[in-house]
C-alpha positions in Angstrom: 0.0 0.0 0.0 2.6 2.3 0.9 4.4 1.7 -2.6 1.3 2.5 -4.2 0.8 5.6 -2.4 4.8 6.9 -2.9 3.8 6.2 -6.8 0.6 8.2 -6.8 1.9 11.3 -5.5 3.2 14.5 -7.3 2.7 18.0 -5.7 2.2 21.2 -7.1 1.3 24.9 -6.2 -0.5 28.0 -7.9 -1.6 31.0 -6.8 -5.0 32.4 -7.3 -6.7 35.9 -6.1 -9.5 36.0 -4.8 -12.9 38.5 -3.7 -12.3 37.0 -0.1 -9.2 36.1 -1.0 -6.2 33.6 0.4 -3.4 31.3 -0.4 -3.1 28.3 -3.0 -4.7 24.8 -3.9 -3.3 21.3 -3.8 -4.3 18.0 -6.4 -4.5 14.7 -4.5 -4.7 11.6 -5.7 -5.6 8.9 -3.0 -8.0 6.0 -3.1 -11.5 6.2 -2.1 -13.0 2.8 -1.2 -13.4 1.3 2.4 -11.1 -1.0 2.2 -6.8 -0.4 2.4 -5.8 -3.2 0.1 -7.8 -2.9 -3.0 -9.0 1.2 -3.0 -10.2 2.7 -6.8 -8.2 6.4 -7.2 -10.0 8.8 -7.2 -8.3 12.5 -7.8 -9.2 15.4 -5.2 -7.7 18.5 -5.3 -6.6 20.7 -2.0 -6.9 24.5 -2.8 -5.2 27.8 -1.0 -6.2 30.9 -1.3 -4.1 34.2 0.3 -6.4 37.1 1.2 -5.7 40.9 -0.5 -7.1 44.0 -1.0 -5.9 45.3 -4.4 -9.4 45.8 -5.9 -8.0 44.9 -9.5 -6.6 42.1 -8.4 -9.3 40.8 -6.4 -10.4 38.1 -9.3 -6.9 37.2 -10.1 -4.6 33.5 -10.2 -0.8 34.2 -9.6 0.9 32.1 -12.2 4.3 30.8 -13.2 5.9 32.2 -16.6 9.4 31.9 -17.5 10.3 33.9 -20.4 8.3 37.1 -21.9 6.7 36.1 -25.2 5.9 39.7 -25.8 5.2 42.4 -23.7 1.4 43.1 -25.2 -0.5 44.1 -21.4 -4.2 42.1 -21.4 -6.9 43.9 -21.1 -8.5 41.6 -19.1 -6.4 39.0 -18.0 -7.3 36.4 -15.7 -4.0 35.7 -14.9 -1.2 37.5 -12.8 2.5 37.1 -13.1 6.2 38.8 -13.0 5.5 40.4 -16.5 2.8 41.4 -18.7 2.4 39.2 -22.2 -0.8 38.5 -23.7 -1.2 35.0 -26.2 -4.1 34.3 -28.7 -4.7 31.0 -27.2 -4.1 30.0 -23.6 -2.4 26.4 -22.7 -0.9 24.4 -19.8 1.7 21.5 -19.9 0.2 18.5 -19.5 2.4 17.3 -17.2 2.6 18.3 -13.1 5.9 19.6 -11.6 8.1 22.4 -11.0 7.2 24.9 -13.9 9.1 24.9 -17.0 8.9 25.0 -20.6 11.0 22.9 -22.7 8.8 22.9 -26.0 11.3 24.2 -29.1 10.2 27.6 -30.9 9.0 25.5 -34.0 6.7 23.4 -31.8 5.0 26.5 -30.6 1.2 26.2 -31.4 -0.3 27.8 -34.2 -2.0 31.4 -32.5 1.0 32.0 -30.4 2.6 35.2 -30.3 6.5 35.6 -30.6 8.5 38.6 -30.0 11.3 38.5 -32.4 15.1 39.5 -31.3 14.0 39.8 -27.9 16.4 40.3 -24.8 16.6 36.5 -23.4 16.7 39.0 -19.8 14.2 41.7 -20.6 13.8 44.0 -17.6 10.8 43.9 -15.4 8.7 46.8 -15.8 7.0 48.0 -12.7 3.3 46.9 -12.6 -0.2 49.3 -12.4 -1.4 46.9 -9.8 -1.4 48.5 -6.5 -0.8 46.1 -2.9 -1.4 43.1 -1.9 -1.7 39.5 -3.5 -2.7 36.0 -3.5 -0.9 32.9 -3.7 -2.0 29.1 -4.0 -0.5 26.0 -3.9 -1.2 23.1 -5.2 -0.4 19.8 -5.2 -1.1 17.1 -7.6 -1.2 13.4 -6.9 -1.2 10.8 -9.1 -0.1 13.3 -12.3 -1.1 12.2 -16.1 1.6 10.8 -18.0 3.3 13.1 -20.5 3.7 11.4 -24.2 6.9 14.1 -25.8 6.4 15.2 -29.3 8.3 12.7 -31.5 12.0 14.3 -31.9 11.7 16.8 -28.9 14.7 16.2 -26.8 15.1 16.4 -22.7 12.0 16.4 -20.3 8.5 17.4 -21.1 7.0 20.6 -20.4 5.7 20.9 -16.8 3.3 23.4 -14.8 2.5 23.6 -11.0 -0.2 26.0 -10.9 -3.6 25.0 -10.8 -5.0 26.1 -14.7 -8.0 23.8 -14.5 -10.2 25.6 -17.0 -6.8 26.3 -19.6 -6.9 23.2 -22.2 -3.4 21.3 -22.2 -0.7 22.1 -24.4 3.1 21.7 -25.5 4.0 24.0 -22.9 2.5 26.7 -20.4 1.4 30.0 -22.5 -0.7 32.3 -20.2 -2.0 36.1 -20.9 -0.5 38.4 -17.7 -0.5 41.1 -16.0 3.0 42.3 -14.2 2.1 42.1 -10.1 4.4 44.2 -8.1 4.3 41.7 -5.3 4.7 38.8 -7.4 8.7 38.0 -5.6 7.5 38.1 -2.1 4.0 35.5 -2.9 6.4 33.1 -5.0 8.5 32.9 -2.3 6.1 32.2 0.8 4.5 29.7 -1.7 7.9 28.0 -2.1 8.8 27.4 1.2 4.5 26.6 1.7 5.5 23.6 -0.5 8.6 22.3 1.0 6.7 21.5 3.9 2.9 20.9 2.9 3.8 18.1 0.0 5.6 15.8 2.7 3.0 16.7 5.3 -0.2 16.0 3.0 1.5 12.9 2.2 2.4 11.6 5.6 -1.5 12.7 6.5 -3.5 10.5 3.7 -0.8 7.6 4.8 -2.1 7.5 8.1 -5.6 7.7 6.9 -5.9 4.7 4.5 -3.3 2.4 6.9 -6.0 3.3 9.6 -8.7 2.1 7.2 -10.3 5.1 6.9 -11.1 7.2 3.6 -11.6 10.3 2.0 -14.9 10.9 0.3 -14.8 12.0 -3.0 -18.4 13.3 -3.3 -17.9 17.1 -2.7 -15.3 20.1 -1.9 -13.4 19.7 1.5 -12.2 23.4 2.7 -10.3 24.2 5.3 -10.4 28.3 5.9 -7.6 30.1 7.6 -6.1 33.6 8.5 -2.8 33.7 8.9 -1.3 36.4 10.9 2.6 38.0 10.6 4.4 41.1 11.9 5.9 43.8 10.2 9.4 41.6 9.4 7.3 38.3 8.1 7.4 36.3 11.2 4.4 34.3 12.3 2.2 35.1 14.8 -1.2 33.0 14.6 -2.5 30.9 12.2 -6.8 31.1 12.8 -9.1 28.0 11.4 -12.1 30.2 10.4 -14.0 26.7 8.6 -13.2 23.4 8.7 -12.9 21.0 6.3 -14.3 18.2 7.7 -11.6 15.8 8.0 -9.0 17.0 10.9 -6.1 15.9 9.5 -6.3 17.7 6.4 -7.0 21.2 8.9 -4.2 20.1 11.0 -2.0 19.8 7.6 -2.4 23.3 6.7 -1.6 24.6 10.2 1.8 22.7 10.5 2.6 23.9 7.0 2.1 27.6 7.6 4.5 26.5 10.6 7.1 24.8 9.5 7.8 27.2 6.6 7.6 30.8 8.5 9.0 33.2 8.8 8.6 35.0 5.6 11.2 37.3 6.3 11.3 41.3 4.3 7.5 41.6 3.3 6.7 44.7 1.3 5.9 47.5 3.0 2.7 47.6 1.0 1.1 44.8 2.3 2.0 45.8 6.3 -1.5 47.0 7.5 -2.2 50.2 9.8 -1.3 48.1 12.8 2.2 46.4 11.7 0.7 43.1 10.9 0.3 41.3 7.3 -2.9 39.4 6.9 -3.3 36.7 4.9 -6.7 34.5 4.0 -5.7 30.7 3.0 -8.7 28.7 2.1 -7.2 25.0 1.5 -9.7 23.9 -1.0 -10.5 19.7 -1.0 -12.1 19.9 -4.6 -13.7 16.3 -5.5 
């Protein structure tokens, strides 16, 4: 059983803003019948979401890009990232992982835009949106398998934000808007996963070995404020809903734990009273 579950698992984050906003979402795989030695997968997906105030950005998903296509800025993009680039058509790698792109030029899709004798380093320009942002990790279990395009060398395309309307593609191409606090949410998400992944993992271990399961039948959301002073140290971490299942609340808590602090926030994102607040809902999505 515990081979099984080592060979289902595959994390990934993305971060998404929010009206309420919070802090990222996470894809599990883990197997839903009653009984440990013969369970049918089923796929569930855990979701953060970071709370903010920027009223443009409310709506928004912080994504992964990793070079500038163009520098065309959306006019209404869903999408918000370390630069502003808008595409004709909108894809995700298939695959799950640590983002990056290893599709050649000539495989690019037809509809794709491509900026020709552009600087491989472009500078970032300073973004329109004002404060705060949203992150949300994600982490996917039991990942598709990628087929390559037939004479595309090294490893296939990969994405770890949570795209699940965006059809699949070659490679992740994404309309954005430049965030100005894009660094600072990339980083608490990174250090979100180091510990989360392992911890998620460990959790749904215990579960199945105890017999239990996880029903698969609806969303499991587990709702939290998390609380840091002015230098990005941790304070409190609030459960404001519960997702049903204790473990999977007591997973997000020693996450937001394990990783902090988040040292040098922006000052733009320190509130009135010296402390950063941030809304994480950890969305179970059947």
């Amino acid at each position: 059983m515990t081979n099984r579950l080592k060979k289902s698992f595959g994390f990934f984050l993305a971060l998404s803003l929010l009206v309420h906003l919070g802090f990222l979402t996470s894809l599990i795989s883990i197997k839903s019948q009653p009984k440990v030695a013969s369970p049918k997968p089923a796929s569930v997906e855990i979701e953060i979401v970071p709370a903010q105030t920027v009223e443009e950005a409310l709506r928004k998903q912080i994504v992964q890009q990793e070079k500038r296509i163009n520098d065309e800025k959306p006019e209404d993009a869903e999408y918000l990232s370390q630069f502003d680039q808008t595409v004709k058509k909108q894809t995700r790698a298939d695959r799950s992982g640590e983002f990056k792109n290893t599709a050649q030029p000539g495989a690019r899709k037809s509809g794709q835009k491509q900026v020709k004798n552009e600087d491989p380093n472009p500078p970032t320009k300073r973004g329109e949106l004002p404060s705060l942002k949203k992150l949300k990790p994600q982490f996917t279990l039991n990942p598709k398998v990628f087929e390559t395009d037939p004479g595309k060398a090294g490893d296939p395309s990969q994405t770890d934000d949570h795209l699940k309307d965006v059809p699949t593609g070659i490679q992740t191409l994404l309309s954005t808007r430049e965030f100005v606090y894009y660094s600072y949410y990339t980083r608490i998400r990174e250090q979100i996963r180091q510990h989360w992944a392992p911890t998620v993992r460990e959790k749904v271990k215990v579960i199945y070995r105890s017999g239990r399961t996880i029903a698969s039948a609806g969303d499991r959301v587990t709702q939290v404020i998390v609380i840091l002073d002015a230098q990005g140290v941790l304070e409190e971490v609030q459960v404001i809903g519960e997702s049903g299942v204790k473990d999977l609340d007591d997973a997000a808590i020693e996450a937001f734990r394990a990783a902090a602090p988040f040292p040098n926030p922006p000052k733009g994102i320190v509130e009135k009273d010296g402390r950063i607040r941030i809304r994480w809902d950890f969305i179970l999505e059947a």
